[in-house]
C-alpha positions as CSV (number, residue, x, y, z in Angstrom):
1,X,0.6,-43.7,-52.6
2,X,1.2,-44.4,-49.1
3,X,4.7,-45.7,-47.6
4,X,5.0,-49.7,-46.7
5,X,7.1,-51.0,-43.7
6,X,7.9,-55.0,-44.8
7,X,7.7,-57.2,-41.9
8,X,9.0,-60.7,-42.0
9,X,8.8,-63.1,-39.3
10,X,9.8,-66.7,-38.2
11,X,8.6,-68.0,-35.5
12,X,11.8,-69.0,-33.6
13,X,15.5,-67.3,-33.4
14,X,17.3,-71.0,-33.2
15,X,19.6,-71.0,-36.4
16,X,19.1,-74.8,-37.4
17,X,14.8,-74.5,-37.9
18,X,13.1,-72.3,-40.8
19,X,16.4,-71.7,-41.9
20,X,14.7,-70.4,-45.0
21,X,11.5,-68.8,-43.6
22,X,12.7,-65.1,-43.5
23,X,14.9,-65.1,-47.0
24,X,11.9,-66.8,-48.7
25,X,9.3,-64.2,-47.2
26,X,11.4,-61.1,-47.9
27,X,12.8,-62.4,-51.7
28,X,8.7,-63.0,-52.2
29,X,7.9,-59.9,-51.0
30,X,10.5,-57.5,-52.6
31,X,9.1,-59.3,-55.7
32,X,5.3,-58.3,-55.0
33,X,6.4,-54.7,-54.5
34,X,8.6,-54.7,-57.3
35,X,4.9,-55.6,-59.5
36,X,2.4,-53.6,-57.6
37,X,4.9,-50.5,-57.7
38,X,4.8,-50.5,-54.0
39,X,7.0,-47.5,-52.0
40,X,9.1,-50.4,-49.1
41,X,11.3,-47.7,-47.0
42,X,12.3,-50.3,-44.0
43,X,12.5,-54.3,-43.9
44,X,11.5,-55.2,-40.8
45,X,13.0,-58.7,-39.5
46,X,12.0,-60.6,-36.6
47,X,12.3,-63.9,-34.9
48,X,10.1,-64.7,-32.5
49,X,6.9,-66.4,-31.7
50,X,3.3,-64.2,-32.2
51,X,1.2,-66.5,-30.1
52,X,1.9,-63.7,-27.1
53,X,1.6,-59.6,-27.5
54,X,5.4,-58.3,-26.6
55,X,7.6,-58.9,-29.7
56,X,10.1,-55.9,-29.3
57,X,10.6,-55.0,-33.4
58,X,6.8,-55.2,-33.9
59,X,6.1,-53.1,-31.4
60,X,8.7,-50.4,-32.8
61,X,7.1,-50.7,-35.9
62,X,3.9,-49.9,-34.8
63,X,5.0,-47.1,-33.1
64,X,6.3,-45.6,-36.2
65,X,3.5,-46.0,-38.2
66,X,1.7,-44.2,-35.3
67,X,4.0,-41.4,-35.9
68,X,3.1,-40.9,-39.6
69,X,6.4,-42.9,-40.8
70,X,4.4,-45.5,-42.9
71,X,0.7,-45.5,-43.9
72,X,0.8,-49.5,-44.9
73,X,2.5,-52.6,-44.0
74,X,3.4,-55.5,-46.4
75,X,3.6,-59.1,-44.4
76,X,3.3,-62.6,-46.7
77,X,-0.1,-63.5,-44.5
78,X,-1.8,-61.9,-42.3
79,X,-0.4,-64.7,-39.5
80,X,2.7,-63.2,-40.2
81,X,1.3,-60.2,-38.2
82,X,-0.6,-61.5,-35.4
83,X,-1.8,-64.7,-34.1
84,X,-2.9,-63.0,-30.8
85,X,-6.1,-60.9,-29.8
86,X,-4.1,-57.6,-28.5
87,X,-1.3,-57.6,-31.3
88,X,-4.7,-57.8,-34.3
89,X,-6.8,-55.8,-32.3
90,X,-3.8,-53.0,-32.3
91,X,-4.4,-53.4,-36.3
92,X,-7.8,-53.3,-36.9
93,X,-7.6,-50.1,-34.5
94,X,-5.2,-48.4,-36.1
95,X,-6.8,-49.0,-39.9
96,X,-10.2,-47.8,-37.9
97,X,-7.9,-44.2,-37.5
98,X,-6.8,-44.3,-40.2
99,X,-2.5,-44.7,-38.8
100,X,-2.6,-47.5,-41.5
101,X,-4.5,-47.0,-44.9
102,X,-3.1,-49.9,-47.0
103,X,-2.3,-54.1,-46.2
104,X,-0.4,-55.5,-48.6
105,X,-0.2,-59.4,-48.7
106,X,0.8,-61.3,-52.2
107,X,-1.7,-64.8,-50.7
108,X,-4.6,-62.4,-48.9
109,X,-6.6,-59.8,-50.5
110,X,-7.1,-56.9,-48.2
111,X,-9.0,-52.8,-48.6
112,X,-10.3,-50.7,-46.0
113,X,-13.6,-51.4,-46.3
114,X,-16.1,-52.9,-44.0
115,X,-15.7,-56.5,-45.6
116,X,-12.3,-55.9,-46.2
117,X,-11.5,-55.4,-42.0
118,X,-14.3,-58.2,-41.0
119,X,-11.7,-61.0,-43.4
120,X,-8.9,-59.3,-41.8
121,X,-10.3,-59.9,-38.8
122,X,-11.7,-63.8,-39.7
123,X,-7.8,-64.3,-40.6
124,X,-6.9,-63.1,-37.3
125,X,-9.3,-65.2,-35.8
126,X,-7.8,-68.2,-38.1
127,X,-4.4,-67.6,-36.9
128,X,-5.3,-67.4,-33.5
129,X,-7.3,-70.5,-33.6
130,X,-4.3,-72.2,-35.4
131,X,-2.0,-71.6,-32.8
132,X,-4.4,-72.4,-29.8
133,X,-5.0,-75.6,-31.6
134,X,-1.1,-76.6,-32.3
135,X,-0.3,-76.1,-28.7
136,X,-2.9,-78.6,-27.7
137,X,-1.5,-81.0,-30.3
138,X,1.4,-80.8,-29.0
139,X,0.4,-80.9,-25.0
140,X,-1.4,-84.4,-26.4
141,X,1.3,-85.4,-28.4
142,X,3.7,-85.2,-25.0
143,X,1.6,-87.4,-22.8
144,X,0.9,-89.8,-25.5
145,X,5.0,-90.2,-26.0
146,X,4.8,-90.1,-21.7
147,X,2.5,-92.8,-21.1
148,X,4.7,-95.3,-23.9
149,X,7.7,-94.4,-21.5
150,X,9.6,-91.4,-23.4
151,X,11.2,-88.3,-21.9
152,X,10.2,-85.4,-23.6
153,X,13.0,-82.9,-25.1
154,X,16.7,-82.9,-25.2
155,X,18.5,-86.2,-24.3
156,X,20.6,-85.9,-21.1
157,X,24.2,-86.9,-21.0
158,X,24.9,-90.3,-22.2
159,X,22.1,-90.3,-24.3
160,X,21.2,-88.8,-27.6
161,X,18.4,-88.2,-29.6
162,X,17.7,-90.8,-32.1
163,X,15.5,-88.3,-34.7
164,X,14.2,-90.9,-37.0
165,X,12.6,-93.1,-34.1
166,X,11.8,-90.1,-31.7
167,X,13.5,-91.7,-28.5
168,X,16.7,-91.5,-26.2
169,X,19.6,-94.2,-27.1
170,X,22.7,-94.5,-25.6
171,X,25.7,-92.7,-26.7
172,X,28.5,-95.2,-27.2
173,X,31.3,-93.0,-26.3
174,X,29.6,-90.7,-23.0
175,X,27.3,-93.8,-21.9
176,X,30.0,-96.2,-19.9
177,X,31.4,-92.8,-18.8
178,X,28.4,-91.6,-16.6
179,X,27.9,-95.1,-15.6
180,X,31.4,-94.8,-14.1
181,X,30.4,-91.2,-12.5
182,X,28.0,-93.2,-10.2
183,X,30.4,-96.1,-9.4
184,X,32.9,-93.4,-8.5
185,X,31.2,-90.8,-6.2
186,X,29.1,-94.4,-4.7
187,X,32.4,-95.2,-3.6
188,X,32.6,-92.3,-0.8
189,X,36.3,-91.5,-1.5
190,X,35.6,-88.3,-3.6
191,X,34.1,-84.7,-3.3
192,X,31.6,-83.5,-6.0
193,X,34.9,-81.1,-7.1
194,X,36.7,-84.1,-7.5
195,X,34.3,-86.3,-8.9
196,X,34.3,-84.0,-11.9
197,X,38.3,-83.7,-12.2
198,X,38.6,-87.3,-12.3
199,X,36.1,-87.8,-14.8
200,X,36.8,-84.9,-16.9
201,X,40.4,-86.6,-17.3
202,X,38.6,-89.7,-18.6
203,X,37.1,-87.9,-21.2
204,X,33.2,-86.8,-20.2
205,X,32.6,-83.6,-21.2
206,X,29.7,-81.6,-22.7
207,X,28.2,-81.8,-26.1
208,X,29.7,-78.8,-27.1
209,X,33.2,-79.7,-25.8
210,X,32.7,-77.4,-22.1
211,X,33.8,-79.1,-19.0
212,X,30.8,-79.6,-16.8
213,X,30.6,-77.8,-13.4
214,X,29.9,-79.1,-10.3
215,X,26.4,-78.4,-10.3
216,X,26.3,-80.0,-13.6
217,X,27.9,-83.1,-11.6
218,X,25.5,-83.1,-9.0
219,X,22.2,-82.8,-11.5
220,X,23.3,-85.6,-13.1
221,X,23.8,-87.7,-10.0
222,X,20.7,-86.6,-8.8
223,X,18.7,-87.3,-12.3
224,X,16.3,-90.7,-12.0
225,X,16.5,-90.6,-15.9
226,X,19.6,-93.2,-15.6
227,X,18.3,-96.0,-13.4
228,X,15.1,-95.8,-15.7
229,X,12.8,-92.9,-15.1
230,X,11.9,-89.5,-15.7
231,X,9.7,-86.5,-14.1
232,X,6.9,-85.0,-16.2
233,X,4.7,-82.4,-14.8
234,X,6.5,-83.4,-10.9
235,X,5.1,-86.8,-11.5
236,X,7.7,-89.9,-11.9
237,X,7.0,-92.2,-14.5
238,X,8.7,-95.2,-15.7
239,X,10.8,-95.3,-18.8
240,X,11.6,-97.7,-21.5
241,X,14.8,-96.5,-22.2
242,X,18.0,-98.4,-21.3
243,X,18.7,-98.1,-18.0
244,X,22.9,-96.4,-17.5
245,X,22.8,-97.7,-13.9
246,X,20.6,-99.6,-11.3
247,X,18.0,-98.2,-8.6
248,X,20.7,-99.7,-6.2
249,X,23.6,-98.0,-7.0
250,X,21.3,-94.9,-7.2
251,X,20.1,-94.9,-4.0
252,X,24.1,-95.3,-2.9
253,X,24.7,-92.2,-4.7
254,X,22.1,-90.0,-3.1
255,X,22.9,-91.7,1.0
256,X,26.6,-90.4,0.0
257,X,24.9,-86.6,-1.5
258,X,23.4,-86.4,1.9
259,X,26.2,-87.6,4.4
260,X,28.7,-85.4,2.7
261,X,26.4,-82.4,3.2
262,X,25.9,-83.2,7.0
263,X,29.7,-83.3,7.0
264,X,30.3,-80.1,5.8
265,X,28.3,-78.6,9.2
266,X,31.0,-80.8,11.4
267,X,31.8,-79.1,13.9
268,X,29.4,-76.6,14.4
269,X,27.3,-77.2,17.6
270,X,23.7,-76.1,17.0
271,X,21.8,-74.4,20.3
272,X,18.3,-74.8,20.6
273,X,17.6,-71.2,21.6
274,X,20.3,-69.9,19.5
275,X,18.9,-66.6,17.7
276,X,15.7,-66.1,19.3
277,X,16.5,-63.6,22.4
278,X,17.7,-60.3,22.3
279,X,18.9,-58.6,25.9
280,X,16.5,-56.8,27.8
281,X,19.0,-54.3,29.2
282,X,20.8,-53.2,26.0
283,X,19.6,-55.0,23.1
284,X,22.0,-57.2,21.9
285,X,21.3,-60.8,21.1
286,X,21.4,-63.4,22.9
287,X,24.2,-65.8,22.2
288,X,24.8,-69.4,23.7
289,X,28.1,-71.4,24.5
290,X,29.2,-74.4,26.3
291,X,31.2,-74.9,29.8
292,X,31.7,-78.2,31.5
293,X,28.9,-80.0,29.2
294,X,26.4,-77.8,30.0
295,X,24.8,-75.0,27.5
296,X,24.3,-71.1,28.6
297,X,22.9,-68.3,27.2
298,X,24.2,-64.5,27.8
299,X,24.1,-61.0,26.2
300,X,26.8,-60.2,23.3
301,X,27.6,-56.8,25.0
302,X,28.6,-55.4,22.1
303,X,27.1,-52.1,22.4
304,X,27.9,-51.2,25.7
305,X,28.3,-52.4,29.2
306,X,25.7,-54.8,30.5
307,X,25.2,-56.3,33.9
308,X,23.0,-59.0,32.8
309,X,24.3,-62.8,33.7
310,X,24.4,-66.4,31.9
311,X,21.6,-68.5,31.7
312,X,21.4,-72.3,31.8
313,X,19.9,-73.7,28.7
314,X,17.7,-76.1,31.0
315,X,16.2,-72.9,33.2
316,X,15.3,-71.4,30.2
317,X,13.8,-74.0,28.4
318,X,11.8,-74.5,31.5
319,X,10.5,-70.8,31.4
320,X,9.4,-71.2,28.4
321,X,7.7,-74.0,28.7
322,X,5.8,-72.1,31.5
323,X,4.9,-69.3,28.7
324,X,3.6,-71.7,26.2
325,X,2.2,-73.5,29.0
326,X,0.1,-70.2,30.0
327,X,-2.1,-70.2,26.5
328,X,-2.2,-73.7,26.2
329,X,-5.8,-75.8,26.2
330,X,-5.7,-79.3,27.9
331,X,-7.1,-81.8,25.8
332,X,-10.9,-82.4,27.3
333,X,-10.9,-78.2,27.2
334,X,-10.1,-78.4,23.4
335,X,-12.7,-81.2,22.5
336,X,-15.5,-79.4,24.0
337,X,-15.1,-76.6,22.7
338,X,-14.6,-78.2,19.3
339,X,-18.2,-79.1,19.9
340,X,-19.5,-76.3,20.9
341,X,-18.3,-74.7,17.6
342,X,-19.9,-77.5,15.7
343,X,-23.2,-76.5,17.2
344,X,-22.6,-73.2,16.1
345,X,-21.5,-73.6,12.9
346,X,-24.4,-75.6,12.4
347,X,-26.9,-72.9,13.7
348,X,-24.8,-70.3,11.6
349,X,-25.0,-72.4,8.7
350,X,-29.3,-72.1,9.5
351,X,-29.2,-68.2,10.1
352,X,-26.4,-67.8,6.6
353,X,-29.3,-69.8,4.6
354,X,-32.1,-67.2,5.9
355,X,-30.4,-64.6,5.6
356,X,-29.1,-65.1,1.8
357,X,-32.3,-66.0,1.1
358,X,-33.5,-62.7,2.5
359,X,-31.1,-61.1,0.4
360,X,-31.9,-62.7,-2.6
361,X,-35.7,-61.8,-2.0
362,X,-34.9,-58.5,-1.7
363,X,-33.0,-58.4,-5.3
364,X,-36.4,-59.8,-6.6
365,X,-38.7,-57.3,-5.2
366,X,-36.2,-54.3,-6.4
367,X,-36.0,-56.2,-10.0
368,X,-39.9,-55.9,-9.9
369,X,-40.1,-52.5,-8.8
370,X,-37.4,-51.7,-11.9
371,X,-40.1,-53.7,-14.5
372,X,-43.4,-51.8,-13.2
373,X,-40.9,-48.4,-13.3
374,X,-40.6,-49.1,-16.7
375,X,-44.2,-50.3,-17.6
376,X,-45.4,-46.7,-16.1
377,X,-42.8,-45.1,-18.3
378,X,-43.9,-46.8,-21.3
379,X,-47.2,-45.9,-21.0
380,X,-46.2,-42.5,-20.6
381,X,-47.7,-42.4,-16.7
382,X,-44.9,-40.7,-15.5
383,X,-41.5,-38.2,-17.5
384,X,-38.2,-39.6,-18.3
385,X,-37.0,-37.1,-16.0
386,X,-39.1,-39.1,-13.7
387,X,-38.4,-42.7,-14.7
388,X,-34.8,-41.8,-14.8
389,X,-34.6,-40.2,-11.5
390,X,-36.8,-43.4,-9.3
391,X,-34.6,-45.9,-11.7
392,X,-31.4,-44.4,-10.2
393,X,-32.1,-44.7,-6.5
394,X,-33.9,-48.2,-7.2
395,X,-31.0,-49.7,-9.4
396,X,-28.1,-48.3,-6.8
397,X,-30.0,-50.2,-3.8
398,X,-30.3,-53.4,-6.3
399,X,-26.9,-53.1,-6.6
400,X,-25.8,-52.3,-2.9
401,X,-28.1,-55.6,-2.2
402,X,-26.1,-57.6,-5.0
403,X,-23.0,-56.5,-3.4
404,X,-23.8,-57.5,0.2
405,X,-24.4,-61.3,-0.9
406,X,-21.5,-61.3,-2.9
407,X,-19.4,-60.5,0.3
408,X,-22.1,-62.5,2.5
409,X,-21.1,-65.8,0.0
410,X,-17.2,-64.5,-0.2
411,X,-16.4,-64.6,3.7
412,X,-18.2,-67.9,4.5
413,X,-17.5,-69.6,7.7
414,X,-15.1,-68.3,8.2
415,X,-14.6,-66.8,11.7
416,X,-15.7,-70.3,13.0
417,X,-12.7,-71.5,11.0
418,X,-10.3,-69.6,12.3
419,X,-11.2,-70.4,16.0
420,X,-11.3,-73.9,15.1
421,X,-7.6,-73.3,14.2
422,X,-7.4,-71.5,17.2
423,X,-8.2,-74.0,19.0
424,X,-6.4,-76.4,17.6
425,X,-3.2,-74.6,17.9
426,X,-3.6,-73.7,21.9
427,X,-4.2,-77.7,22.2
428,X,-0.7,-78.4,20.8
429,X,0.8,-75.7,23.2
430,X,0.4,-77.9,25.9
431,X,2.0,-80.3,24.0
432,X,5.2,-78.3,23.5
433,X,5.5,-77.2,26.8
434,X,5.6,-81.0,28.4
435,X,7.7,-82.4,25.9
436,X,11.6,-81.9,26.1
437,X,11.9,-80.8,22.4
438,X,14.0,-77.6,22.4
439,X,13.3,-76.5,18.8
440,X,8.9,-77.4,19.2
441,X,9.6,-74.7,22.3
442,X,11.3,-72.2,20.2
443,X,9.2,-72.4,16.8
444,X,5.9,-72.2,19.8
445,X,7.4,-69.1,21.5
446,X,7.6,-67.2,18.4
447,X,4.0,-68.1,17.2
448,X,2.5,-66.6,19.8
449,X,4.5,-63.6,20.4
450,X,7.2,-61.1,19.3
451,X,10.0,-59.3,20.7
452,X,11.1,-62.0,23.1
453,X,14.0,-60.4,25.8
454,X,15.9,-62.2,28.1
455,X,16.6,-59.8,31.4
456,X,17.4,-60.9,35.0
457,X,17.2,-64.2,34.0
458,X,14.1,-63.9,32.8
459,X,12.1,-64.4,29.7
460,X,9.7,-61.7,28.6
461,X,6.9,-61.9,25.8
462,X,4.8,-59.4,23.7
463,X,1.9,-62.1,23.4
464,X,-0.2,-61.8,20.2
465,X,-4.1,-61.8,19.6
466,X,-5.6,-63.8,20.2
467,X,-3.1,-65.6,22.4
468,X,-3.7,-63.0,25.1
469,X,-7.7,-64.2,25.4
470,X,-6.2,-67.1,27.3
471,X,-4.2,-65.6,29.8
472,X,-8.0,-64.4,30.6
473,X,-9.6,-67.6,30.5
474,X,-12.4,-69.0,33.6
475,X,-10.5,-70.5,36.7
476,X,-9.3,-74.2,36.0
477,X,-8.9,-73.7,32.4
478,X,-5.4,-75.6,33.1
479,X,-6.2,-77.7,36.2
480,X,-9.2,-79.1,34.5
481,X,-12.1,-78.3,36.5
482,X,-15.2,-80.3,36.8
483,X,-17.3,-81.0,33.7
484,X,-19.9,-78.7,34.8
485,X,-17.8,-75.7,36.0
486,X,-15.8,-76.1,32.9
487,X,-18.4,-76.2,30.8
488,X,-20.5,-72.7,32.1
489,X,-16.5,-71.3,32.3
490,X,-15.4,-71.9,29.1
491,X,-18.4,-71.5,27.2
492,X,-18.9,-67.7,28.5
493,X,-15.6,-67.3,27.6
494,X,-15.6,-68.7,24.2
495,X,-19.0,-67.0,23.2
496,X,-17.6,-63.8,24.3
């Protein structure tokens, strides 16, 4: 008689739901193996969902009935087990080896027989399906209760869950108090720290008696739930709960979230440029301060001695520009260009259509080849040493073939795309160097190049590909040339 390992299992850990799920199951099954005279050397409890492989005990219990601990298991179902593919899989697999000789279950009959492992594997299937199905219940269930106005889950606070009508009421003694939470901070005379000192000390606490932190504070200010909606799946819908507060006093609440954090950076002057050179000379960064209302740059100099000099913000912004300036595309260059890739993509799109056709051709002629191979085999024209030698060199090049249109359809357009961006990109370049935005120069200068150092007074650039294609671009790619020198110029250069 082989060993049993009883396994009970409940489907959640949370102590107020299937409060009697596991003592039912174990009393029931200490029962059955008291009658069938059944060898149980190890109860095996768990708490925790089957829909997904990964449950820690049933893992360890398999792993000692893979070690020759236990030959047989006893479970009160067979969902009790597995409701998931890998975890009954693992079962029929070790029965197949013979790890586990014996199922026990006092509702399901079960032997290690052919028809006994194809119903073990229908209730599998069963419990599987079961679950699969529950979940979109429930996923239907939640828009229905979304679309008659009714957050899903655990009321906030001020609210609580009115079980016998499934919605959100108010809760008489926290509801006045968060309404009170909004008239304060809207108010503009307290911090968020505050905010929560002062209405701790009127009585709001959390359910469990805790004092909420400040984040706490804050998510509550910040939760649409009181003036009357909610978020479900990032989408805000409209609730027909009663509202704590109005949209106005909401609104207040959030102008006075964001003011108080722009306060908290009083003080601190922000430089354009700030963080984006290092020092040619000795390579420390580049920092920036203020004399007589004007901004300059210098070296740190924290490494060693450096001779480099200050920089005036406006001379440096004005090199830049120059930079960005050099790979930019004026406007007319940009549009034609545009349309010259439109013609191309449009000849491509011609020569892609041939070509996979071509392709797909080919498949058909080696497909044919494989069906007269065979037809010869079959009627014995050539050896299976034969047929198995031409089928190998004609199957690999059907697959090779296969292959190259599955890459051909995979990649696209896209190398016209990514000039298009290209493109694009080098139009708003000219863009960013004319205007007198500080930070579009900056965010510019670092997408088309690395390493930026500052030496001599003078900016320096690793450009990137394919930024450094313009600095080779036909003459009067930046004056604008006439339309038919532009044209031949840019063109050539685009093509090659």
């Amino acid at each position: 008689m082989p060993k049993y390992f009883l396994y009970a299992r409940k489907s959640t850990d949370e102590p107020d739901r299937q409060i009697l799920s596991i003592e039912a199951q174990i009393t029931e099954l200490q029962e059955f193996a008291l009658r069938e005279g059944l060898d149980v050397v190890e109860t095996f409890i768990e708490s925790q969902t089957a829909k997904v492989p990964g449950r820690v005990i049933f893992n360890k219990m398999m792993k000692r009935i893979e070690s020759g601990e236990a030959g047989g298991i006893l479970a009160w179902h067979p969902d009790r087990l597995a409701r998931n593919s890998i975890d009954g899989g693992q079962i029929i697999y070790l029965i197949d080896t013979n790890r586990i000789t014996s199922l026990k279950f006092p509702t399901f009959w079960f032997d290690t027989t052919p028809q006994g492992k194809f119903m073990l594997n229908i209730a599998f299937g069963q419990s599987k399906y079961y679950i699969d199905n529950l979940s979109e219940n429930v996923k239907r269930g939640l828009r229905q209760k979304v679309r008659r106005g009714e957050q899903c889950g655990v009321a906030p606070t001020g609210y609580l869950n009115d079980k016998a009508n499934h919605k959100m009421v108010p809760d008489i003694d926290r509801f006045p108090l968060v309404r009170k939470l909004f008239e304060l901070y809207a108010t503009r005379e307290h911090s968020l720290k505050d905010l929560r000192n002062e209405i701790t000390s009127k009585g709001l606490i959390s359910r469990n008696g805790k004092v909420f932190s400040v984040s706490n504070i804050q998510s509550i200010l910040k939760n649409p739930f009181y003036y009357g909606a909610f978020y479900f799946n990032n989408e805000l819908h409209q609730g027909t709960h009663r509202p704590a507060i109005t949209k106005k006093l909401f609104d207040q609440c959030q102008e006075v979230m964001k003011s108080k954090a722009r306060c908290s950076r009083r003080g601190v002057k922000e430089y354009a440029f700030r963080g984006l050179l290092r020092c040619g000379e000795c390579g420390c960064s580049i920092t920036s301060e203020t004399h007589k209302g004007h901004n300059y740059y210098r070296c740190t100099k924290k490494r060693q001695k450096c001779s480099q000099k200050y920089i005036r913000e406006e001379a440096l912004a004005e090199q830049i520009s120059g930079i960005i300036q050099k790979v930019s595309l004026p406007s007319a260059w940009a549009e034609e260009m545009l349309k010259e890739l439109d013609k191309e993509k449009e000849q491509d799109a011609q020569a892609e259509r041939a070509f996979a056709q071509n392709l797909k051709s080919q498949i058909k002629e080696v497909e044919e080849k494989l069906d007269r191979l065979l037809d010869a085999r079959l009627e014995s024209v050539i050896s299976s040493e034969e047929y198995a030698v031409k089928k190998e060199k004609i199957l690999n090049r059907k697959i090779e073939i296969s292959e190259r249109l599955k890459d051909f359809e995979r990649k696209g357009d896209c190398r016209l795309e990514l000039c298009r961006s290209f493109i694009l990109s080098a139009n708003q370049a000219q863009i960013a160097a004319l205007e007198e935005n500080f930070s579009e120069k900056k965010n510019f200068l670092k997408k088309i190049g690395s390493n930026p150092l500052l030496r001599e007074r003078k900016v320096f650039l690793a450009l990137e590909n394919p930024w450094k294609l313009l600095l080779n671009r036909p003459a009067g790619a930046c004056s604008g040339a006439a339309g038919g020198e532009k044209s031949v110029g840019y063109t050539k250069w685009l093509r090659d």
